[in-house]
C-alpha positions, 0 to 999 in steps of 0.5 A: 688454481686459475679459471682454466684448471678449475673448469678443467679440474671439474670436468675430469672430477665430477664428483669434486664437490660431493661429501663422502657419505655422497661418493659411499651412497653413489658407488653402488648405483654406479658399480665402481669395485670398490662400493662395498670396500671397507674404510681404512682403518690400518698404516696406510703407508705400510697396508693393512696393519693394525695399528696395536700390533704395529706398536707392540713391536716397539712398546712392551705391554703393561697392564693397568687398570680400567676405571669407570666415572665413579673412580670403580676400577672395573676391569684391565688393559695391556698398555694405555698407549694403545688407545684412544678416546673413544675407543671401545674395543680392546680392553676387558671389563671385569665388573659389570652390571645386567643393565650395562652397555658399552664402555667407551675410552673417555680418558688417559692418565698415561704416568699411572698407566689408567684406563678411564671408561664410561658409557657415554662418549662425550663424558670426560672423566672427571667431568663433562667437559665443555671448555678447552684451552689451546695454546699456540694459537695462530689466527689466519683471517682475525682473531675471534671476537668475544660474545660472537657464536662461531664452530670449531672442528677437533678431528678431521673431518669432524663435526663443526661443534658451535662454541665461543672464542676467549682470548686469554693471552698472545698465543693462548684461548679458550674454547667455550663449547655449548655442549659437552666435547670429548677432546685429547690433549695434543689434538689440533682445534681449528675455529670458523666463522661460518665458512671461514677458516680463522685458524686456531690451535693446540688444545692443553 
């Protein structure tokens, strides 16, 4: 983008540099329509669909168990492949206590069709995970330097989370966060020095 598209850019878009929850807390005061619409949370390209029902017109249901931290089969779900990690919605919870709240998805074993669940949303099911390989790493700026702080972001628009960068191979790493993450395998960890991107890769 050159000089003059830029300054056209933001003289038509003035609210180019404001973060969501900014444009949410503006629209109101403002009275744009769509203040009080609800993020989307179906297809966008089919309209509000939700996403379950949309796959269960391809996947046939298959129920399995719902196991918590403790290796306890506590309950049931209809079909691993209809959630995600931290998802705390659509599975039944057969055992629990007085004291218990919710449950959220902290772990898949997609083979054995298992539910893993947990109240807390950063505790893997085995344990609490705090370092990830990635494979298929592709460093844009440099590659990470060893005992230097840097952030790394899972999901779109997600929180920058500080970790430190191992290179273990040509193409593979180590992410070594400082707290506990609750990560996928297959989702995409992108690593920065500040505010630069230095690329990243596929956690394992």
């Amino acid at each position: 983008m050159d000089a003059q598209t830029g300054t056209a850019f933001k003289n038509y878009f003035p609210s180019w540099k404001f973060k969501k929850d900014r444009g949410s807390q503006t629209s109101p005061e403002i009275n744009l329509p769509v203040a009080e619409k609800r993020d989307s949370q179906g297809i966008c390209f089919l309209g509000p669909v939700d996403l379950k029902v949309f796959l269960k017109h391809y996947i046939k249901p298959k129920r399995g168990k719902v196991i918590n931290v403790k290796g306890e089969a506590i309950g049931h779900h209809s079909g691993v492949v209809f959630h995600t990690l931290g998802e705390r919605h659509g599975f039944t919870i057969t055992r629990k206590g007085t004291n218990d709240g919710r449950y959220y998805v902290v772990g898949k074993d997609v083979k054995k069709n298992i539910l893993f669940v947990s109240q807390s949303r950063n505790v893997s099911h085995s344990k609490a995970e705090a370092d990830y390989r990635i494979k298929n790493t592709n460093w844009i700026a440099k590659i990470p330097e060893v005992n230097k702080n840097y952030t790394a972001q899972i999901r779109y628009h997600g929180e920058f989370l500080p970790c430190r960068i191992k290179i273990t191979g040509k193409t593979k790493a180590e992410v070594l966060f400082q707290k506990p993450v609750l990560v996928a395998s297959g989702q995409s960890c992108v690593i920065y020095d500040k505010d630069v991107c230095l690329g990243g890769g596929v956690v394992v």
